[in-house]
Structures are given as C-alpha cells and as structure tokens.
C-alpha positions as CSV (number, residue, x, y, z in Angstrom):
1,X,89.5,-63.4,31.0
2,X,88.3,-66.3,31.7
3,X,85.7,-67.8,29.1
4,X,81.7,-68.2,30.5
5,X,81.2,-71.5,29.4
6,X,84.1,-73.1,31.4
7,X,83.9,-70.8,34.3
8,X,80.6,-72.3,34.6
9,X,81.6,-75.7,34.4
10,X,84.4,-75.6,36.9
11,X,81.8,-73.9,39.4
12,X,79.5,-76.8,38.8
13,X,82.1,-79.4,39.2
14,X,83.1,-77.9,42.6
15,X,79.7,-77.7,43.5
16,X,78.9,-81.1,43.2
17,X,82.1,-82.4,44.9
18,X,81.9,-80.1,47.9
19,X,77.7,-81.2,48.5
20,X,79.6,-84.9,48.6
21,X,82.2,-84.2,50.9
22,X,81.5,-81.6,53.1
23,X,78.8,-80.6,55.9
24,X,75.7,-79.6,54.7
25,X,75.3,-76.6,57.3
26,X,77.3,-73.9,58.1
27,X,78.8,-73.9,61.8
28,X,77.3,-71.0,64.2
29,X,80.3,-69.1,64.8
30,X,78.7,-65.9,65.7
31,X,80.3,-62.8,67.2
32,X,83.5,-64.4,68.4
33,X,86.1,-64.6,66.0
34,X,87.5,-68.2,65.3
35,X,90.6,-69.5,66.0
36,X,93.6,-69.2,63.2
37,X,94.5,-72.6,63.8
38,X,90.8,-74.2,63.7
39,X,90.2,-72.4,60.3
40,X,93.7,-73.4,58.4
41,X,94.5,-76.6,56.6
42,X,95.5,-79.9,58.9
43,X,99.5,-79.9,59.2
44,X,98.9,-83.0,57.1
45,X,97.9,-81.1,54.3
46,X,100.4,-78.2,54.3
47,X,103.4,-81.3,54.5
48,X,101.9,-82.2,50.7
49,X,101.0,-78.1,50.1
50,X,104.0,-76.6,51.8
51,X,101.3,-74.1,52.7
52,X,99.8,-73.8,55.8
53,X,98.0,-70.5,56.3
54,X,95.1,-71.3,54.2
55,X,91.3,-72.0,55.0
56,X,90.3,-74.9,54.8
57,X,87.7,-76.5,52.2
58,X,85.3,-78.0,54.5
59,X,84.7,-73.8,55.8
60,X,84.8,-73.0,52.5
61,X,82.0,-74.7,51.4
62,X,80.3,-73.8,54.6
63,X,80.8,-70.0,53.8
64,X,79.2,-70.7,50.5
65,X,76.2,-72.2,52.3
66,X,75.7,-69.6,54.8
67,X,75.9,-67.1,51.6
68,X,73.5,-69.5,49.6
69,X,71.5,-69.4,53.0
70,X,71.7,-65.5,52.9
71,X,70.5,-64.8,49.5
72,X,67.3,-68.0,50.2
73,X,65.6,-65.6,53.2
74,X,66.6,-62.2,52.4
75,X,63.7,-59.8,52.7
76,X,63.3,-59.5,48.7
77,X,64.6,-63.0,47.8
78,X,64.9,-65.3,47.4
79,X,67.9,-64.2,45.4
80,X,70.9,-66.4,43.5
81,X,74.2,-65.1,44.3
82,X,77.7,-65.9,42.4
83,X,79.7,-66.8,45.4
84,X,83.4,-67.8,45.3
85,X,85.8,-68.5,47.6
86,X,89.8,-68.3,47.1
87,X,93.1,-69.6,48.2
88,X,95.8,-67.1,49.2
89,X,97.3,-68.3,45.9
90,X,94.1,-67.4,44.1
91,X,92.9,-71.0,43.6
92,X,88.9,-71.7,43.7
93,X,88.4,-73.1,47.3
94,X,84.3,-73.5,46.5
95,X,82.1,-71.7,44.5
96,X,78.7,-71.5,43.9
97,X,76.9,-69.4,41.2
98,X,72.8,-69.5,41.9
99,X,70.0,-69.8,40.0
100,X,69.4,-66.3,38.0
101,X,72.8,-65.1,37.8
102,X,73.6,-64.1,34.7
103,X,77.7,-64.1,32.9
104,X,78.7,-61.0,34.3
105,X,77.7,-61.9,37.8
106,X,79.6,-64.7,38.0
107,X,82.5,-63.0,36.5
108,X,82.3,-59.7,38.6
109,X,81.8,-62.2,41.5
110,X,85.1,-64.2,40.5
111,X,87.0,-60.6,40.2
112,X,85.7,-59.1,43.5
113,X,87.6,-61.7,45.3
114,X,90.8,-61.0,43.2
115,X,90.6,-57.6,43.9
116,X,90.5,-58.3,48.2
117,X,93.8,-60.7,47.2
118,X,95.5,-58.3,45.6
119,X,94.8,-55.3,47.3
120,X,94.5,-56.9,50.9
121,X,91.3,-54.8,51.2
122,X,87.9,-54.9,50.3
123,X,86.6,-54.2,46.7
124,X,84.2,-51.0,49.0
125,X,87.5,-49.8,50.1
126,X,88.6,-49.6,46.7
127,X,86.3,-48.3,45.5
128,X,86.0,-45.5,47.8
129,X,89.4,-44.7,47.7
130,X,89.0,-44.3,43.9
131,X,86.0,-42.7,43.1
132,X,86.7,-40.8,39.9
133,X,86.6,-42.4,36.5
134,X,90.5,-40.7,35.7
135,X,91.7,-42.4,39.2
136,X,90.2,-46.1,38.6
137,X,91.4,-45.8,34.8
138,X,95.3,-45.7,35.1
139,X,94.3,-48.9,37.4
140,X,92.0,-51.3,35.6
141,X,95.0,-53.4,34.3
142,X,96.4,-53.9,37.8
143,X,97.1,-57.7,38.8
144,X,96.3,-58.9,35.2
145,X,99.9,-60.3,35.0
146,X,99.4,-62.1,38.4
147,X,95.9,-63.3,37.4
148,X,94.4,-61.1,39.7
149,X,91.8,-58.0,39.2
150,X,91.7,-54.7,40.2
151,X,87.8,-54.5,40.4
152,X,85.3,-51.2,41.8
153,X,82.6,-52.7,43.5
154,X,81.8,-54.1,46.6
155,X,81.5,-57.7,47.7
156,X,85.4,-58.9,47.5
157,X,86.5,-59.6,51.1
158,X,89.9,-60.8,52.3
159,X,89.8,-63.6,54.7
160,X,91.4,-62.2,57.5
161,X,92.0,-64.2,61.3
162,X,94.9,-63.0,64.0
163,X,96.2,-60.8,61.1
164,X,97.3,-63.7,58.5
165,X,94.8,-63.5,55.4
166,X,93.5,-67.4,55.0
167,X,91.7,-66.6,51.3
168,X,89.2,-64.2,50.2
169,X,85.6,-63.9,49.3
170,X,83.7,-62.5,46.0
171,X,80.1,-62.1,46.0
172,X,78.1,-60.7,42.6
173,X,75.3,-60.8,40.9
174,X,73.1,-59.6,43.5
175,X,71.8,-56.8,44.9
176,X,73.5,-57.1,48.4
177,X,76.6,-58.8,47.9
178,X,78.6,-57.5,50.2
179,X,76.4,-58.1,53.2
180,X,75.8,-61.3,51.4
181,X,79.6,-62.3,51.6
182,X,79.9,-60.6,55.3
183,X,77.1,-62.8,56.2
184,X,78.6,-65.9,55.4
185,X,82.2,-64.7,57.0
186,X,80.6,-64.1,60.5
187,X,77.9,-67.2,60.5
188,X,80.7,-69.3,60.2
189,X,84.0,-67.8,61.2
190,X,83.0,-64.7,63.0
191,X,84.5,-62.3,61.6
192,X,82.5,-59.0,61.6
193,X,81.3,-56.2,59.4
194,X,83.8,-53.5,59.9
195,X,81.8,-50.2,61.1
196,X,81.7,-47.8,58.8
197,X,84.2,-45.0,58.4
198,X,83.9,-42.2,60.9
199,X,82.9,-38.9,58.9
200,X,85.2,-36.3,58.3
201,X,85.4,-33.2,61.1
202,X,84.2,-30.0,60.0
C-alpha cells in the first residue's frame, strides 16, 4: 500500500508539471465520441514506448480539469476531488487530489482506477455484482500481486474508445465521484454515462 506522505508528493509533482506543459482547459468534446487515434500517444512516442494504445498526457490532464471543473460548480460545492488518471500499464498519467481530501480519499481514489484496469469494468459494476460482504471477502486480495486493487465503490472507470481501453479513471473523496469522473470523460473525450441497467422482469 502505498505510503500517504509520498503518494502525496508524487500527485503534487505531477500537478505542477502538467499546469506547465499542458492546456489549461479541457477540449469540448461533447456527445460524440472521439477518435481512437486523436486520443492515443503520437507514433513518435510509442517508437520510444513500444506502446501505442494509450491516452495521451496532454487529455489526461485535461480530464483532470474538467473533473476539477466538476467538483468547482457542482450544486453543493465547491468540492475537492482525488482525481487520478492511469496508463493501461497502471502508471499515473495526471493526478490531482483537491483541497479537503483527506488520506483515504486519495487512496480509495488511486484504487478505484485499479480496480476498472483490472477488472475492465467499472468499480459500480463491481460492486453490484458483489454485494454481500462473504462475496467481496474471498476477493479483496485480487490484483495485489500485479499492483492492482480489487476495490467496491464507484468512481473507477476504464478508458474505453472503438473497443481498445486507453487508461482508466479513479475519482474519491467526494460525494459524487462517479459522475465526477464521467464528467470529465465526456467533456473531453465524449464518452458517455452508460444508462442504467434495465430492471429485472417480473
């Protein structure tokens, strides 16, 4: 687990360096979905990676804005989020964790988006499709060995364009993270909140 003191500082570091390099607003993507190959690292980088398929940092940090941006006008905000974006690999893309998160925030936040890595899903589904303690017990060590989390709470979202999963997104310490992280996945890459699941027939 990582420790709170140098979680923090590796958010803050990121921080600083992506308000330096990268667009201070978040593109208006809207309703249409976009492109795969608009979203992905340049060719140029995946020759040094060897990887192509994943975002890129400049809509990284623009997903983190449009998040920040979220949690600024929401109707009983303004609220700080933990807000972390990660590579398919699991590596910290951007992050941002606000002003009034406290540690376990920014380390459910960090965990959500492990969980949508691992589980290609997102932390809801998970948790609905586990909803009794016996069920999520045999499963709380899950993609520890891998670095990864198993984690039952919303706001972990794959990153998901033309079926090829780019990254993922955690949101926590809030009270509406996963709207929060949908928020900032359809401002700037248009990918929409999935409707929810038809009820069962009786």
């Amino acid at each position: 687990m990582m420790h709170t003191s140098r979680l923090t500082s590796t958010v803050a570091a990121i921080a600083i360096a992506a308000a330096l390099l990268a667009p201070s607003a978040a593109s208006a993507q809207g309703a249409t979905p976009m492109p795969l190959a608009k979203a992905i690292v340049s060719d140029q980088v995946a020759q040094t990676t060897l990887f192509k398929y994943q975002l890129s940092s400049t809509l990284a940090r623009q997903i983190v804005n449009a998040c920040i941006e979220f949690g600024r006008t929401q109707k009983d905000g303004p609220r700080g989020y933990a807000i972390f974006v990660l590579a398919p690999n699991g590596d910290i893309l951007d992050a941002n964790v606000g002003d009034g998160v406290v540690p376990i925030g920014a380390e459910t936040g960090l965990m959500k988006a492990k969980t949508a890595l691992y589980a290609r899903t997102p932390s809801s589904v998970v948790a609905s499709r586990f909803p009794t303690l016996e069920g999520r017990a045999i499963r709380m060590d899950l993609g520890k060995e891998q670095g990864l989390s198993y984690y039952f709470v919303g706001g972990g979202v794959p990153i998901v364009l033309e079926n090829q999963m780019i990254g993922a997104i955690g949101v926590g310490g809030g009270n509406m993270d996963e709207a929060c992280a949908y928020h900032g996945l359809r401002t700037v890459l248009g990918i929409q909140t999935p409707p929810p699941p038809a009820a069962p027939a009786k």
